[in-house]
N, C-alpha and C positions, 0 to 999 in steps of 0.2 A: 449429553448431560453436562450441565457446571454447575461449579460449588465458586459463587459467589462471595465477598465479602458485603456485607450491610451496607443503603447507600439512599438517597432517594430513589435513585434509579433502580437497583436493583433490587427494590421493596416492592415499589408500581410493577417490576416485572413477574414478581413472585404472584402479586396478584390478578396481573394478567393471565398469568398459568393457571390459577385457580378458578377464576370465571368463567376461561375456555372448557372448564372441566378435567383439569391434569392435574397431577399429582409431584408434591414440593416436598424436600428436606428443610423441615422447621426446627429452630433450632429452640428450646424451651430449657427453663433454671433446673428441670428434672432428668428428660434426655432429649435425644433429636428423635421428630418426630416424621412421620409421612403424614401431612396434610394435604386434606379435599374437603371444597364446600358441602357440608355436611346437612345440605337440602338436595345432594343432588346424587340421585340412586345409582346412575353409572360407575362413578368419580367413585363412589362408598364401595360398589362391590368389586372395580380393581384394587381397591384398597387391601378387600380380605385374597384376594388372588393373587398378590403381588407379596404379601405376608407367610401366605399360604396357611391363614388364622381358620378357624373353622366359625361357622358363618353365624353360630348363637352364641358368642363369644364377643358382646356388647364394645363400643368404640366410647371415649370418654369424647365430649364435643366442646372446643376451647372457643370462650368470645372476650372481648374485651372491655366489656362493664355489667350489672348488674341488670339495668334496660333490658341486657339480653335475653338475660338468665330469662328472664322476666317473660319473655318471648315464646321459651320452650317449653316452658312446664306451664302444667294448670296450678300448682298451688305452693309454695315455699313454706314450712311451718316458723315460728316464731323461732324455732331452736336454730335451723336451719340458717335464719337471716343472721344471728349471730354468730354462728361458725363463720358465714363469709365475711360479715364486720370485723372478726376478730384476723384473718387469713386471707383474705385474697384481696389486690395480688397476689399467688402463692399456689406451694405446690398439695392446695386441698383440693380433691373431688368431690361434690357432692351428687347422691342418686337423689331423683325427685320426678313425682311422677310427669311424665312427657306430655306436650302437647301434637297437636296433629304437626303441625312446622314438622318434626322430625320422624321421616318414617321409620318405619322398622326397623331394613336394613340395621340403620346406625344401631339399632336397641339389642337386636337379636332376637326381634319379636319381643319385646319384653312393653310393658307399659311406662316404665321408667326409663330416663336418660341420665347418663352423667357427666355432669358439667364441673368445669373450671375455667377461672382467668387465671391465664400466666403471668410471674410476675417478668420473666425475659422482657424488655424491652422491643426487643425484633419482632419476637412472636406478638405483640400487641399491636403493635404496627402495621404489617401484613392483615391481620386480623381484620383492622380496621380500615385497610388501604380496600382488601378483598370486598368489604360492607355484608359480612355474611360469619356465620358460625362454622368453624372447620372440625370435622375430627381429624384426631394425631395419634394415632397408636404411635408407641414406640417402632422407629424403623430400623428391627429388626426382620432377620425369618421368625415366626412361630416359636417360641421356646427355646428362642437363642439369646446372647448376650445383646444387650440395649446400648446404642451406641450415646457416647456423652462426648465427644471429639466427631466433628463433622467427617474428617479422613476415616473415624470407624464405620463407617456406613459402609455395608456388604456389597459387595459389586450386583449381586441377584437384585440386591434392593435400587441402586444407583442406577440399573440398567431398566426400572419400571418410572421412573422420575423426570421430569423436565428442566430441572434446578434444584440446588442445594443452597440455602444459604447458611455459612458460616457464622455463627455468630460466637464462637469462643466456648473454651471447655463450659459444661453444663456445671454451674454451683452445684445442687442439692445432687445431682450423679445417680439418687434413685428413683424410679418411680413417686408419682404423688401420692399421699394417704389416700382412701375413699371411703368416705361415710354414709354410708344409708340412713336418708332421711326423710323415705316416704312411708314411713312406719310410725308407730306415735313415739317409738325409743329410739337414738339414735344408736346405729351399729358401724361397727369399724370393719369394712370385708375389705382392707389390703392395709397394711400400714405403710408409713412411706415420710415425708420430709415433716410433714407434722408428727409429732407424740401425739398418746393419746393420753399422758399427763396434763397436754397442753390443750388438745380437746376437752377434756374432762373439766381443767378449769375456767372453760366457758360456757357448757352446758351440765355440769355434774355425770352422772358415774351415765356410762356407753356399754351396750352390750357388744360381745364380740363372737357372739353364734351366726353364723354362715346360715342364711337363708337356701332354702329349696333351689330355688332359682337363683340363677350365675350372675347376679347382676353387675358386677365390675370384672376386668378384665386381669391377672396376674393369679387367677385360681386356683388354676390347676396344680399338682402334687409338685409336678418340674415343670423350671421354667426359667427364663435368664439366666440358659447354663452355658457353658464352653464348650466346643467340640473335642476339647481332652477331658478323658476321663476326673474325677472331679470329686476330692472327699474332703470330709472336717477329722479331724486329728488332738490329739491333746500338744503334743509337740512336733515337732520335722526336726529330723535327723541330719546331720552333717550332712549326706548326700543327697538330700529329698529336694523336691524343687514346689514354689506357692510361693503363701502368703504370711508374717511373720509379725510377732509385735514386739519382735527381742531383736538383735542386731542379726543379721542375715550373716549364717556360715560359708555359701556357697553365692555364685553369680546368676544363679538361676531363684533365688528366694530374695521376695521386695516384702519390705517392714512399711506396714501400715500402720497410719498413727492408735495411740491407744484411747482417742476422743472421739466419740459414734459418730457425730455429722460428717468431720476431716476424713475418718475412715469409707464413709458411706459414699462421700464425694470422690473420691478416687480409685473404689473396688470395681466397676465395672472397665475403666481403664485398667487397672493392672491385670486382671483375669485377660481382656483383650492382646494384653503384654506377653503372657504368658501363652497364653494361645497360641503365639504368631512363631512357638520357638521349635516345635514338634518335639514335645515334653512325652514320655508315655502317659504321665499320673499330674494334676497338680492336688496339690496336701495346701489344705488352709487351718491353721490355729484356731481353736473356738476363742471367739470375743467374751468378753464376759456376761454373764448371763443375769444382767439385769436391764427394769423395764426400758431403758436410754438406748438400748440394743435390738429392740424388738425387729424395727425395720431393717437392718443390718445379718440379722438371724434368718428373718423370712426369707430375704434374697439367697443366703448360705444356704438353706435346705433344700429351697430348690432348687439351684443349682445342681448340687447333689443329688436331687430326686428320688 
């Protein structure tokens, strides 16, 4: 396996990998991803094998223009086209219902797919070098921490891969928002680099009930946690070790900043930080609790679990 820097060359070879049917470390403005041509059912189900994701647990599928989009689904609603006028490139998903292009596999059985174009640079490239739509889970294991630095990729994961290409710490560090928008209302089933103040002021007020069916992936109760045990706190004590938004007592507690995006772009690295120390407990500060926090909150709770 290598981890690549960005290149002509080693963009053609990323996409090489991906025609053959192999499986790449993509690096996206949200986190690094395991990409595979996302038309091709082998590539999709070592994807969840290699994850060890459970198999109706939906893949988001990234292309790099609207054409595409255009490709998968049967139908875009008007709300829908202006969430991606207003956001993508960017780290929004939208659900919209599938066309045959994409099988199951990628859906989870479902009749919906979720799409985004990244705005990364690299990832558009590849994309476009590939001439095909890929999914990209986060390349993680299953309900573990999502790597945003190419080196955090898990050796479990590196060792199912052909190539990694680097492309420099992940900007947004969480997860993309996903909106469901094969519904007549739009709904928000994960929050992530978009608000949904910022939603809302494109298509007015969004529901946020959890349909029946899993249609986006980050669901579940836990999920992007640390292998140490893992809680929220009002404060850390002199001796406690995490995350802080006041000056760190101790060597084992890092101050994150107290502005949501700065914080969000850096928490899955320092969680990785602290992980690597054999901590018994990490203690993280509650952020404050308004709506600029949301996506910031969701990733804290599950962690926690």
């Amino acid at each position: 396996m290598k981890i690549l820097l960005p290149s002509d060359n080693s963009i053609q070879e990323a996409a090489d990998s991906l025609n053959r049917g192999d499986l790449i470390g993509l690096p996206t403005e949200t986190v690094y991803g395991i990409a595979a041509v996302a038309t091709n059912r082998e590539a999709v189900l070592r994807t969840f094998e290699l994850k060890r994701r459970p198999s109706g647990n939906p893949l988001i599928v990234h292309v790099s223009s609207m054409d595409q989009v255009e490709y998968l689904v049967t139908a875009i609603p008007e709300f829908a086209r202006r969430l991606g006028e207003a956001f993508w490139p960017g780290p929004l998903t939208i659900v919209l219902p599938k066309s045959s292009t994409i099988p199951p596999e990628v859906t989870g059985g479902l009749e919906t797919v979720a799409v985004r174009i990244p705005s990364h640079k690299v990832a558009r490239l590849i994309i476009e070098a590939t001439g095909a739509p890929l999914s990209a889970p986060s390349a993680n294991l299953f309900m573990a921490l999502s790597p945003t630095l190419a080196t955090h990729i898990a050796l479990e994961i590196l060792e199912g891969l052909s190539l990694v290409i680097d492309g420099g710490p992940c900007d947004i560090g969480l997860e993309s928002t996903v909106v469901d928008c094969a519904e007549s209302v739009p709904t928000i089933l994960r929050p992530g680099g978009i608000s949904r103040q910022q939603i809302e002021a494109v298509v007015g007020a969004v529901s946020v009930n959890l349909p029946l069916e899993r249609r986006a992936p980050g669901s579940y109760l836990r999920h992007y946690s640390p292998r140490t045990p893992f809680r929220l706190v009002d404060r850390l004590g002199p001796s406690d070790a995490g995350i802080v938004l006041t000056p760190p007592q101790n060597d084992n507690q890092i101050e994150l900043p107290r502005e949501p995006s700065r914080y969000g772009s850096m928490l899955y690295r320092t969680l990785f930080t602290l992980d690597q120390r054999g901590l018994a407990e990490i203690l993280t500060e509650w952020p404050p609790l308004t709506p600029e926090w949301e996506a910031v909150w969701d990733r804290l709770r599950k962690a926690a679990g």
